[in-house]
SEZAKOL-628640 format. One record per residue: residue number from 1; residue in one letter; y, z, x of N, C-alpha, C in turn. Coordinates in pm, 1 decimal. Layout:
+-------+-------+----------+----------+----------+----------+----------+----------+----------+----------+----------+
| kolpa | rokol |      npy |      npz |      npx |     capy |     capz |     capx |      cpy |      cpz |      cpx |
+-------+-------+----------+----------+----------+----------+----------+----------+----------+----------+----------+
|   NUM |     a |        Y |        Z |        X |        Y |        Z |        X |        Y |        Z |        X |
...
+-------+-------+----------+----------+----------+----------+----------+----------+----------+----------+----------+
//
This chain:
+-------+-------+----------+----------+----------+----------+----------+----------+----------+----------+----------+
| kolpa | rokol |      npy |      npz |      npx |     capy |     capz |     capx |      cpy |      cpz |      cpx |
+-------+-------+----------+----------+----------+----------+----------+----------+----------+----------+----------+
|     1 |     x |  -5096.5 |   1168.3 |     48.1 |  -5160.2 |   1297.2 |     31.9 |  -5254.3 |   1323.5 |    148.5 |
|     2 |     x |  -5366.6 |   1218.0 |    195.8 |  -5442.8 |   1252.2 |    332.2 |  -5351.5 |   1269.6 |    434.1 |
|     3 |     x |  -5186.6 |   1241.4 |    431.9 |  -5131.1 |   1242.8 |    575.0 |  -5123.2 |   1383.6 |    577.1 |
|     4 |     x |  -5080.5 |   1410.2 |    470.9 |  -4976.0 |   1562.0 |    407.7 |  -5134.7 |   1678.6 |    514.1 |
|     5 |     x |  -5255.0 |   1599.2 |    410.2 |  -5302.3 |   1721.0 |    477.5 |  -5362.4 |   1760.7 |    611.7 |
|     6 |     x |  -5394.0 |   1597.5 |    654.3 |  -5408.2 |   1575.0 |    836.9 |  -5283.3 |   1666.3 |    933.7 |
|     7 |     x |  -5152.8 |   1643.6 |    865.6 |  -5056.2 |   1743.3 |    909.0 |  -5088.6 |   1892.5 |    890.3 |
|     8 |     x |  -5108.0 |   1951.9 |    778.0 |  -5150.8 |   2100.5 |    788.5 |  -5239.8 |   2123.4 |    881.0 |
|     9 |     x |  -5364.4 |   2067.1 |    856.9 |  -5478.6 |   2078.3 |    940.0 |  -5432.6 |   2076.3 |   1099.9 |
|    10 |     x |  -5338.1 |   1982.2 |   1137.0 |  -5317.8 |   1981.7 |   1288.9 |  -5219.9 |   2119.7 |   1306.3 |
|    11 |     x |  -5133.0 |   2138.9 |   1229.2 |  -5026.1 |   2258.2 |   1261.3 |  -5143.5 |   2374.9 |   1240.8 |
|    12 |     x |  -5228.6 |   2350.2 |   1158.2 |  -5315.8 |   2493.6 |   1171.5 |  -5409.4 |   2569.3 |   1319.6 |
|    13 |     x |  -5427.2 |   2433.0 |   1341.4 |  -5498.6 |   2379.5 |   1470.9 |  -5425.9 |   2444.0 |   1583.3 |
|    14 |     x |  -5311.3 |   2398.1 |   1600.3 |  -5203.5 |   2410.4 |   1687.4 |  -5210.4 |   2573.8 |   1692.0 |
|    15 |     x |  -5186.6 |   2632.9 |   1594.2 |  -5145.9 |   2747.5 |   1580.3 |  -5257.3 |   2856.4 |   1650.1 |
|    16 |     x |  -5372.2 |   2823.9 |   1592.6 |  -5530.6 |   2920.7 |   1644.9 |  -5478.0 |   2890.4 |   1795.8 |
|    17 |     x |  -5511.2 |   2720.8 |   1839.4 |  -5487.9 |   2716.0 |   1982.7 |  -5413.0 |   2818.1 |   2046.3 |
|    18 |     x |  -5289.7 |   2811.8 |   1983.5 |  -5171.7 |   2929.3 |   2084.8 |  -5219.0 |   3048.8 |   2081.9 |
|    19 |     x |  -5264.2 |   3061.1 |   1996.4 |  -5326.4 |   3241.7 |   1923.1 |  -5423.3 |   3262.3 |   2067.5 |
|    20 |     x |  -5539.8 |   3158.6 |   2043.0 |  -5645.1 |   3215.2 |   2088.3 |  -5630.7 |   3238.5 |   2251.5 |
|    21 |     x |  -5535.9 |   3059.3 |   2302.8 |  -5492.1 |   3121.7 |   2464.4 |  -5420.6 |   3227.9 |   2445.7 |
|    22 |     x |  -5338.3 |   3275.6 |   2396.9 |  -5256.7 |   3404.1 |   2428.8 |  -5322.5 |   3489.9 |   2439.1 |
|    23 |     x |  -5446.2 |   3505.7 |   2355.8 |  -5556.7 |   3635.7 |   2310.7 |  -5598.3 |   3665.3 |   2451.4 |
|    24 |     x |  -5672.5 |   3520.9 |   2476.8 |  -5792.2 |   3503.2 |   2622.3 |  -5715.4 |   3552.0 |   2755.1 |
|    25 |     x |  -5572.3 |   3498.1 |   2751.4 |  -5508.7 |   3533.1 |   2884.5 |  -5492.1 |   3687.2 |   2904.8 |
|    26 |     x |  -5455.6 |   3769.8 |   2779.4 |  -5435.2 |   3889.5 |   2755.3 |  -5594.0 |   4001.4 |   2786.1 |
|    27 |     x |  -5619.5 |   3928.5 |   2732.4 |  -5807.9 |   4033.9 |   2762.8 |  -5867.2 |   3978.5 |   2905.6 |
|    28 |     x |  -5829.7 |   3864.7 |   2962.3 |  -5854.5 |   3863.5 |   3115.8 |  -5752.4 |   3911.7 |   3229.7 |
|    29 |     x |  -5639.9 |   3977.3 |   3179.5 |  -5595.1 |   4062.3 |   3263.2 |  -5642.0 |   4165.7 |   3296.9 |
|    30 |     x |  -5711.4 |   4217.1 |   3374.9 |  -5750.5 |   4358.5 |   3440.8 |  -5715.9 |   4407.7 |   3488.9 |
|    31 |     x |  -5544.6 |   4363.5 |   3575.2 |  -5463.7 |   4465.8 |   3634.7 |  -5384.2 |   4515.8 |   3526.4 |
|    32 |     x |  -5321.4 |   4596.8 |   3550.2 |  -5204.6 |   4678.6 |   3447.0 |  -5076.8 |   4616.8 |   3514.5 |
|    33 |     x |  -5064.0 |   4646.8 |   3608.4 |  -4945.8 |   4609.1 |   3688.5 |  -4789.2 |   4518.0 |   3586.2 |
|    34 |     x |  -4710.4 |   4537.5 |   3627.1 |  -4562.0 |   4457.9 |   3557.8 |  -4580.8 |   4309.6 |   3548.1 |
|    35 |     x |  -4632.9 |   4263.6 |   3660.4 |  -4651.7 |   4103.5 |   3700.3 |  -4742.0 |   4063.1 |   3636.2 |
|    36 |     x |  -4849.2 |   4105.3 |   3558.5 |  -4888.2 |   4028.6 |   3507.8 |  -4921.6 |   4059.0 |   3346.1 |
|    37 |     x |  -4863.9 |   4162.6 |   3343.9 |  -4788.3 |   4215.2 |   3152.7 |  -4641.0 |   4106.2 |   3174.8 |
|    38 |     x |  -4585.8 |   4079.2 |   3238.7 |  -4462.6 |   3965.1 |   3225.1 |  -4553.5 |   3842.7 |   3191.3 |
|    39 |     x |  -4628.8 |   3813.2 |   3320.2 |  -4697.6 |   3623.4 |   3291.0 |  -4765.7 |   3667.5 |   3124.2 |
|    40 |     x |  -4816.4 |   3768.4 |   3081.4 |  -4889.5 |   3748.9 |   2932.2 |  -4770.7 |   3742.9 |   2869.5 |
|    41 |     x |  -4683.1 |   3790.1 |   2821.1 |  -4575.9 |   3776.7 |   2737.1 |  -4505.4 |   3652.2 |   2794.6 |
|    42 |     x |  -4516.1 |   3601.7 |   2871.9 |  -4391.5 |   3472.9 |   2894.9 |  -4536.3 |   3389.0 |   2865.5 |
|    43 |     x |  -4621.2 |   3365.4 |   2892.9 |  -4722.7 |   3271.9 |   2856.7 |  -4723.7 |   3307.1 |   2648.4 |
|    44 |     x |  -4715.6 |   3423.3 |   2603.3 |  -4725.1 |   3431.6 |   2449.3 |  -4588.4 |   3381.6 |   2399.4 |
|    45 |     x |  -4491.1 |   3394.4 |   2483.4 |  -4363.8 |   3321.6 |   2418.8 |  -4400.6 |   3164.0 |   2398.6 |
|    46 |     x |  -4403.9 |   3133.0 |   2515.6 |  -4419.7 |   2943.3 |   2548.1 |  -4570.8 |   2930.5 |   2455.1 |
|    47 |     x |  -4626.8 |   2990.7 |   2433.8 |  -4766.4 |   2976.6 |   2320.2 |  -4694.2 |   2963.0 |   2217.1 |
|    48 |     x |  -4582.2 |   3032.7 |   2147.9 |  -4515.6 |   3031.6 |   1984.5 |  -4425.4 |   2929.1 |   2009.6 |
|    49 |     x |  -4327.8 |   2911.0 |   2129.7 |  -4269.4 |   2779.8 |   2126.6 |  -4308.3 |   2675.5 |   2077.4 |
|    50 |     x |  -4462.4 |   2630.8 |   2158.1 |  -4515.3 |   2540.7 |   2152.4 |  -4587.8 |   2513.2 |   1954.7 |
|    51 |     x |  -4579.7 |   2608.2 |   1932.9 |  -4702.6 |   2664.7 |   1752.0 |  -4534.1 |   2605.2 |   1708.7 |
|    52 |     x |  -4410.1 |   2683.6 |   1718.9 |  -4331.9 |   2620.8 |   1616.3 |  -4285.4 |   2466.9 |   1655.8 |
|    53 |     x |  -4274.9 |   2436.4 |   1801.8 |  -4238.8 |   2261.3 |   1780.2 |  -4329.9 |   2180.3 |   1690.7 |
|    54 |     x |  -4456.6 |   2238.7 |   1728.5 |  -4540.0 |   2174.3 |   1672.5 |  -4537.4 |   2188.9 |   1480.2 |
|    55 |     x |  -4489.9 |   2324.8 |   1464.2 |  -4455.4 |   2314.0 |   1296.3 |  -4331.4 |   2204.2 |   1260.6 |
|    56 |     x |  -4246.6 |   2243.6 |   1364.3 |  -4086.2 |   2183.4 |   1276.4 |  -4137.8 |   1983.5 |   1272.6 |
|    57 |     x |  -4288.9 |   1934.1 |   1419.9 |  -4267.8 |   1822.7 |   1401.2 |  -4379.3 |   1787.3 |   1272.4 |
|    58 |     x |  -4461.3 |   1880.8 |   1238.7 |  -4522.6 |   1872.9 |   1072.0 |  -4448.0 |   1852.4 |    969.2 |
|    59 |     x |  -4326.0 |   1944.9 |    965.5 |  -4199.7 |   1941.7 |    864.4 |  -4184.7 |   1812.8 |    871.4 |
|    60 |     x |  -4091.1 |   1739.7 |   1012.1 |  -4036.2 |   1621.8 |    966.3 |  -4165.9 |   1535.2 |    911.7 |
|    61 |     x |  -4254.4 |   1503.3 |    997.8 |  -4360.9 |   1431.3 |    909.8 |  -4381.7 |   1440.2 |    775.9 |
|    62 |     x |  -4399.2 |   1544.5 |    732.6 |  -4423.0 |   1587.3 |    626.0 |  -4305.3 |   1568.9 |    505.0 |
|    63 |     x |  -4192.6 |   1606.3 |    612.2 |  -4049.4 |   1545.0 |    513.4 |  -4106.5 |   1382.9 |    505.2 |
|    64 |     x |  -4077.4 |   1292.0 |    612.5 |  -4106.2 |   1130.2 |    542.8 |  -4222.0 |   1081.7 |    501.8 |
|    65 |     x |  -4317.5 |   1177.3 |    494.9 |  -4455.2 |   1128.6 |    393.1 |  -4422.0 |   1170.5 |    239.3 |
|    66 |     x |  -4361.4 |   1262.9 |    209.6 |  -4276.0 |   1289.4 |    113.2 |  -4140.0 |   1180.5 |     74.7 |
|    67 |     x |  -4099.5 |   1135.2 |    137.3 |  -3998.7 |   1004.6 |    119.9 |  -4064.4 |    908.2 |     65.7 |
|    68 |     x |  -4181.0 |    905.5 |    186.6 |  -4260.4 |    761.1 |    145.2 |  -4300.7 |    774.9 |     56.7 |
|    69 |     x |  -4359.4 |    834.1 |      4.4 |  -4477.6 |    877.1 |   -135.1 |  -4386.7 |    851.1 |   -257.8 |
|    70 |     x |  -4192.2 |    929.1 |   -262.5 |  -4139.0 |    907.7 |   -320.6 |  -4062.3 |    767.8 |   -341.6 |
|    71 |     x |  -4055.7 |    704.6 |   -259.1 |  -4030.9 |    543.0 |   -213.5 |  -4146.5 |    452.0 |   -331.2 |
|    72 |     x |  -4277.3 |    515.2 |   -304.0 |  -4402.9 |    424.2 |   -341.8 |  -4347.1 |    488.3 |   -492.2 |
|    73 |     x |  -4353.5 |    587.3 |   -520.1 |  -4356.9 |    670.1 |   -701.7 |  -4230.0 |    565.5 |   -725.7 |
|    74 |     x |  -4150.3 |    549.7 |   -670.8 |  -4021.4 |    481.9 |   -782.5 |  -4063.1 |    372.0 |   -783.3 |
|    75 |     x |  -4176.0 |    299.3 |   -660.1 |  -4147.7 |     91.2 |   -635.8 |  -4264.0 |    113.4 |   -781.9 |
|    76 |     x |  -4335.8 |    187.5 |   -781.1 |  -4462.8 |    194.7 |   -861.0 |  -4423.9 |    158.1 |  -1008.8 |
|    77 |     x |  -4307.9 |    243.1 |  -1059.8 |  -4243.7 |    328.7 |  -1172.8 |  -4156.4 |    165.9 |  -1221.3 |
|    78 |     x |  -4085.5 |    136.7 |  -1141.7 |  -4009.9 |     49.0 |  -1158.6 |  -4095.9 |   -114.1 |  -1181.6 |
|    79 |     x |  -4204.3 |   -143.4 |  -1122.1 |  -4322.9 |   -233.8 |  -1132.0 |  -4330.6 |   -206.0 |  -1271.9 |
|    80 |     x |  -4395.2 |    -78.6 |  -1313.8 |  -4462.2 |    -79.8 |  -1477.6 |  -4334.3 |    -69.8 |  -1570.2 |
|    81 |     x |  -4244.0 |    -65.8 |  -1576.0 |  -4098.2 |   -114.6 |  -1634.0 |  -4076.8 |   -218.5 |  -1639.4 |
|    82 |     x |  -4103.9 |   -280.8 |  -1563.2 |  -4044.1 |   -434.5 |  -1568.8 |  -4163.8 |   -494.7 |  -1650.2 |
|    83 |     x |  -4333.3 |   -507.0 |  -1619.6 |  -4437.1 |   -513.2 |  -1726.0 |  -4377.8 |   -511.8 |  -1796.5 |
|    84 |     x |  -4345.5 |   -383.6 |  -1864.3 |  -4361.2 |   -319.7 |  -1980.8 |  -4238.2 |   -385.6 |  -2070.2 |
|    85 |     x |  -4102.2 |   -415.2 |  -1998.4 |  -3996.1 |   -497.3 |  -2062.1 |  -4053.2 |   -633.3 |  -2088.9 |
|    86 |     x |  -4148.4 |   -698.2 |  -1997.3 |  -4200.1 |   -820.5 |  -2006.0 |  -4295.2 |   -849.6 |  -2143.8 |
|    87 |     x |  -4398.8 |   -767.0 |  -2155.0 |  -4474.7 |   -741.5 |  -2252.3 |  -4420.6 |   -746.6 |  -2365.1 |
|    88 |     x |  -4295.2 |   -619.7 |  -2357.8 |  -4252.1 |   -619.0 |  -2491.7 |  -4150.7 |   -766.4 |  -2539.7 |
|    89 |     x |  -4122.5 |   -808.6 |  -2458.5 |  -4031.8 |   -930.2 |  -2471.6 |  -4113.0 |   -999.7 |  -2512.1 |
|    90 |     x |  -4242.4 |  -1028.1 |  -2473.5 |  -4353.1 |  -1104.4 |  -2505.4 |  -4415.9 |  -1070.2 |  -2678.5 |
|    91 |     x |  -4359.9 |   -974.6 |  -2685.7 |  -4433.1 |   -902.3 |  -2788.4 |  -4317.7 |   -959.8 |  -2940.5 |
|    92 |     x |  -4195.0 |   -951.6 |  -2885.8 |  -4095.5 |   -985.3 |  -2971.5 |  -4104.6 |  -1134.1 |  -3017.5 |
|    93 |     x |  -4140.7 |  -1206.1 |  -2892.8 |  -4150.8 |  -1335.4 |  -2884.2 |  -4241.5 |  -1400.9 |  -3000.2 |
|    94 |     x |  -4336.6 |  -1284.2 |  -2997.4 |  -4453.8 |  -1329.2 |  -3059.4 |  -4440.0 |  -1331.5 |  -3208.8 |
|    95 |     x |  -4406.2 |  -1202.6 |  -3239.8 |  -4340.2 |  -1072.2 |  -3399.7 |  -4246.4 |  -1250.2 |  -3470.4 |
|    96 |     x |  -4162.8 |  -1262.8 |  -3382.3 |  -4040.6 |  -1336.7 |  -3416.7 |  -4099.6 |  -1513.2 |  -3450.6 |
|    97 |     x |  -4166.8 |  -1555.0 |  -3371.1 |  -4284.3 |  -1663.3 |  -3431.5 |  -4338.6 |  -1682.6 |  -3546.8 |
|    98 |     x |  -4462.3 |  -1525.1 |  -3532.9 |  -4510.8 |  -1496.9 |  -3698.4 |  -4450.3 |  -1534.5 |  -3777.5 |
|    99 |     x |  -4320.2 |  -1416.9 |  -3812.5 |  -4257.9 |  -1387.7 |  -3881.6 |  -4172.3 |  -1533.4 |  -3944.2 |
|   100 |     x |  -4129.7 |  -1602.7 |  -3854.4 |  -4102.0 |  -1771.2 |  -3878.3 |  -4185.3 |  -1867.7 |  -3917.6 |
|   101 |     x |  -4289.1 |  -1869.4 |  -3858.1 |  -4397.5 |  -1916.0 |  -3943.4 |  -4431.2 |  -1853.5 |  -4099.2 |
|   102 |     x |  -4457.0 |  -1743.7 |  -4109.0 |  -4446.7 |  -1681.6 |  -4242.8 |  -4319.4 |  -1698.7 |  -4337.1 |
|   103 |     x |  -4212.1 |  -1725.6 |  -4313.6 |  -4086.5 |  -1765.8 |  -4383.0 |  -4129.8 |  -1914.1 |  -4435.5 |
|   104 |     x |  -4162.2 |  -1993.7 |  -4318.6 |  -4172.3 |  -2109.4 |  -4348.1 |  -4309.8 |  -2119.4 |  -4461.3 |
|   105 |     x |  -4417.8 |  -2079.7 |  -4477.4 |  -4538.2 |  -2095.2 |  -4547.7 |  -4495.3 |  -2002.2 |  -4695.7 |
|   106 |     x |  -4394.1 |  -1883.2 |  -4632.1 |  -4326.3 |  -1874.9 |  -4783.9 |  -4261.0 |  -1949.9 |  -4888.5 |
|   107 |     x |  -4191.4 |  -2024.5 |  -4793.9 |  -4094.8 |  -2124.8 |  -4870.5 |  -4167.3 |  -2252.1 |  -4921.1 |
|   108 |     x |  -4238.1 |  -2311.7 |  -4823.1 |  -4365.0 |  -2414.8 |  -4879.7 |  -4422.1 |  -2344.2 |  -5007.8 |
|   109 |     x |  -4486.1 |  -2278.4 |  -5001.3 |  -4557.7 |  -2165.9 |  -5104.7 |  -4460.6 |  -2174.9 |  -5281.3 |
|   110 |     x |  -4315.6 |  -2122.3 |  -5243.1 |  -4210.6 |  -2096.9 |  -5353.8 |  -4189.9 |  -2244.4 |  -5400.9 |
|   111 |     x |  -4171.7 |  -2390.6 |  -5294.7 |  -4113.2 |  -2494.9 |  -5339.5 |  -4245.0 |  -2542.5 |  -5414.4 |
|   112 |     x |  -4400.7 |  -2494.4 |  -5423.0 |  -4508.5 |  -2538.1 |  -5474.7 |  -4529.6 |  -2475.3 |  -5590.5 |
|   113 |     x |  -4489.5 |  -2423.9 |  -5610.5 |  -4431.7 |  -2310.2 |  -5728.0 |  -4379.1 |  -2388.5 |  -5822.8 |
|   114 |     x |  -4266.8 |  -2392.7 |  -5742.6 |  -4120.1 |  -2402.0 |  -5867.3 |  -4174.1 |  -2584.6 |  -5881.1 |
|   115 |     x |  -4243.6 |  -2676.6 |  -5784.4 |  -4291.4 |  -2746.2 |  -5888.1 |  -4341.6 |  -2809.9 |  -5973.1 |
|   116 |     x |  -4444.0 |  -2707.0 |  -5917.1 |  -4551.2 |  -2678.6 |  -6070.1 |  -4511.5 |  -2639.9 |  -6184.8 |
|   117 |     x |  -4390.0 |  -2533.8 |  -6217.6 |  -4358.5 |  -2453.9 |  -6292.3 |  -4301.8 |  -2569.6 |  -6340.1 |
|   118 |     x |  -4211.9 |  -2694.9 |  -6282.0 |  -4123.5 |  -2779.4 |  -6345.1 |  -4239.5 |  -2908.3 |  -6422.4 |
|   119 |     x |  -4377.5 |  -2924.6 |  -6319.0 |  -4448.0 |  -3016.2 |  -6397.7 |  -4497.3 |  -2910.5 |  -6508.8 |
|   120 |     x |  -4553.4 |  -2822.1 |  -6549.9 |  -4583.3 |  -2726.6 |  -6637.3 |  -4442.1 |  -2776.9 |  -6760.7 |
|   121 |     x |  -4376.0 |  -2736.6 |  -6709.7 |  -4224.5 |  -2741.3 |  -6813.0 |  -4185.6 |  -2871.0 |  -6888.8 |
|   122 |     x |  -4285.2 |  -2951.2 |  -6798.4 |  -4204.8 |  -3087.7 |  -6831.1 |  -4315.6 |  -3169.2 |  -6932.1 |
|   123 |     x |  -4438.4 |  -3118.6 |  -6916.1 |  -4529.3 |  -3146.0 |  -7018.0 |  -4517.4 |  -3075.0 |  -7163.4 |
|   124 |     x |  -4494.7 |  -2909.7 |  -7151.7 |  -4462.9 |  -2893.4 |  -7257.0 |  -4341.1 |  -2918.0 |  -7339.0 |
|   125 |     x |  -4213.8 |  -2981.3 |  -7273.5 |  -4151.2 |  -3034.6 |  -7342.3 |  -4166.1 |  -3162.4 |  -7427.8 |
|   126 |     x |  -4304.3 |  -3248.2 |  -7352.1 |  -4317.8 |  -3400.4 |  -7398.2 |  -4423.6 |  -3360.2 |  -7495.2 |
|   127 |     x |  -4512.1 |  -3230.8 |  -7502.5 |  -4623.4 |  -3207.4 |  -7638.2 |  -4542.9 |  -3171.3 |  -7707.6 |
|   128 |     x |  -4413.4 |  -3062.9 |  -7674.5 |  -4328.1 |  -3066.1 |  -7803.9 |  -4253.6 |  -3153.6 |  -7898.5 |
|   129 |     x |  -4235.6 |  -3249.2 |  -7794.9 |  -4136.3 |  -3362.3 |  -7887.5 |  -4273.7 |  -3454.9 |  -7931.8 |
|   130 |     x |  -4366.3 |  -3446.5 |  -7893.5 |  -4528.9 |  -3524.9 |  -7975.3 |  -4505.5 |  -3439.9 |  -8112.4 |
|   131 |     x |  -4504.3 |  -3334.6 |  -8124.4 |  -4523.9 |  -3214.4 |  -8223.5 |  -4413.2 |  -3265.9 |  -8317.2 |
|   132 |     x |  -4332.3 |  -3234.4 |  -8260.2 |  -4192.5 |  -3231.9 |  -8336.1 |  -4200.9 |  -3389.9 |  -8409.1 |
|   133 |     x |  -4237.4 |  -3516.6 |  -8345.8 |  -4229.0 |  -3630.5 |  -8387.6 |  -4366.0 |  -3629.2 |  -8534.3 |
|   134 |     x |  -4488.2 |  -3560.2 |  -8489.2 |  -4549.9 |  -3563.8 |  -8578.4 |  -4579.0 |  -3535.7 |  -8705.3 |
|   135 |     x |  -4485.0 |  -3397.2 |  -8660.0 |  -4420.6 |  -3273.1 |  -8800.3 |  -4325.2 |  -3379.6 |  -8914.9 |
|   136 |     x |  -4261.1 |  -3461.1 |  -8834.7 |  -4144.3 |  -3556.8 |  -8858.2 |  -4163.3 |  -3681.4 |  -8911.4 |
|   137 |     x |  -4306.8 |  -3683.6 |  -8881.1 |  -4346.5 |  -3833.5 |  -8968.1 |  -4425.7 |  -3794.7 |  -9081.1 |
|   138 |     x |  -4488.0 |  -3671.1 |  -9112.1 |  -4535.6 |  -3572.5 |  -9213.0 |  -4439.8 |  -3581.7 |  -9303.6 |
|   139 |     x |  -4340.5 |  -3503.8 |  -9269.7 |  -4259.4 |  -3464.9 |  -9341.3 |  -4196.1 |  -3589.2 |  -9457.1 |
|   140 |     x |  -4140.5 |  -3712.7 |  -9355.2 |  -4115.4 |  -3797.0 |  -9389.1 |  -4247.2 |  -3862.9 |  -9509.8 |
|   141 |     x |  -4358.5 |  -3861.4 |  -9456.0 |  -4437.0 |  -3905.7 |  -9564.3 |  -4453.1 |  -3853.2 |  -9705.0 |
|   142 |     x |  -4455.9 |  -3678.0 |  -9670.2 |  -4444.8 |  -3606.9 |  -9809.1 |  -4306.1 |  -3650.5 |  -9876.8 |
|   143 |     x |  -4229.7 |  -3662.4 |  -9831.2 |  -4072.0 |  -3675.5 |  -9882.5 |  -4139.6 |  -3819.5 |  -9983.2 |
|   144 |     x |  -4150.3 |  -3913.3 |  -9893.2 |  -4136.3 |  -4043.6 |  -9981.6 |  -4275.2 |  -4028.9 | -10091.2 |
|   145 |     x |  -4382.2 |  -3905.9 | -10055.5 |  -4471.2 |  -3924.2 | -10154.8 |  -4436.8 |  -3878.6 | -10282.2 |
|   146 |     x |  -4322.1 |  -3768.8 | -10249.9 |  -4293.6 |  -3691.4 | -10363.5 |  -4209.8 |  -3788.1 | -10474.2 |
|   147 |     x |  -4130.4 |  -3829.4 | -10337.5 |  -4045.0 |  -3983.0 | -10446.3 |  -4088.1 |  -4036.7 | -10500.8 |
|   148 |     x |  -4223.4 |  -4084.9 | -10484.8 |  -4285.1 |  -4211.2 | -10548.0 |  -4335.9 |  -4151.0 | -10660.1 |
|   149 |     x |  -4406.6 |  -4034.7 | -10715.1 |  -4371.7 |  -3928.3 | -10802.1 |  -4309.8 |  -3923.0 | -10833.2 |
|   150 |     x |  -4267.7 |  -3897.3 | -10850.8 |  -4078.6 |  -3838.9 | -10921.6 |  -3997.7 |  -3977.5 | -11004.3 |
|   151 |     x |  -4033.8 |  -4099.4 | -10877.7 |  -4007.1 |  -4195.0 | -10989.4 |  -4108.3 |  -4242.6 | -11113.0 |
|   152 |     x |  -4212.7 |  -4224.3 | -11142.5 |  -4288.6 |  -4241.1 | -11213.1 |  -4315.6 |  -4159.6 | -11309.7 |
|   153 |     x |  -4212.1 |  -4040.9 | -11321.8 |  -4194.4 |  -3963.6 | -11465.1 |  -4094.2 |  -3992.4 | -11504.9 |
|   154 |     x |  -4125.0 |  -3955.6 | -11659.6 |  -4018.9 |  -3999.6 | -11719.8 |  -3964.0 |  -3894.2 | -11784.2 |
|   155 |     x |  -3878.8 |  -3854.1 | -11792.4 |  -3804.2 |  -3755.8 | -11812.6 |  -3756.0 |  -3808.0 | -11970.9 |
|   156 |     x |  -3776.9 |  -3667.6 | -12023.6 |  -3785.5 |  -3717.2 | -12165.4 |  -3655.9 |  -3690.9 | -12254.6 |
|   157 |     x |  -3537.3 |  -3764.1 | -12276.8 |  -3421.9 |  -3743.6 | -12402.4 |  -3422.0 |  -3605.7 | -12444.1 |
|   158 |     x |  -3315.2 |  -3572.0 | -12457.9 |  -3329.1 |  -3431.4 | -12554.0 |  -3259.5 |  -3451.1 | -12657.7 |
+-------+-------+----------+----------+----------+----------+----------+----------+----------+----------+----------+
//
């Protein structure tokens, strides 16, 4: 951008220059005469010659500071792309870790679970069969108490 405008500035430059000799040569003529109304116009031609070489060599400048600039915008563009693929690769890298680690602390987690749930299960099956055995030796006792009753009446003839 400072070249871009060091170039205007000089073609502007250039330009007054031709202007102003053409002006000066023209107002210090004091003859009228042909010869030297020719030298002012052939001196104002070679004055605009000189104003446009000097533009067309701004153009090309100005064309490859424009290249370059566009050269730098893509190396630039293409730099923060590749980051940015890097990062995110980095980023996946990372997501995909977590996320494996978290599977794994899930599954630790579920197998601490299921067995608890199985020591849980496995006690109340052994208070049940305590229960069940106790109900069972009850039972058994009333049974034989009732017997021992039962034999000790006497049931009376009819």
């Amino acid at each position: 951008m400072k070249n871009m405008n060091l170039i205007v500035v000089s073609v502007v430059c250039a330009l007054v220059l031709a202007f102003s000799s053409a002006c000066s040569k023209e107002e210090s003529s004091s003859a009228p005469d042909q010869i030297r109304q020719t030298t002012v116009s052939q001196d104002q031609v070679k004055a605009q010659q000189q104003a446009g070489e000097a533009l067309e060599q701004t153009i090309e400048k100005t064309g490859a500071a424009s290249s370059e600039a566009a050269t730098n915008t893509t190396s630039a563009l293409d730099k923060v792309a590749d980051k940015t693929k890097t990062a995110l690769s980095g980023a996946a890298a990372d997501t995909k870790t977590a996320l494996s680690e978290a599977a794994a602390d899930t599954k630790a987690a579920l197998n601490e679970a299921a067995a608890d749930t199985k020591e849980a299960l496995n006690e109340a099956v052994e208070k049940t069969g305590e229960a069940i055995d106790k109900a069972a030796d009850k039972i058994t006792e009333a049974v034989t108490n009732t017997a021992d009753k039962v034999k000790g009446i006497t049931i009376p003839a009819k």
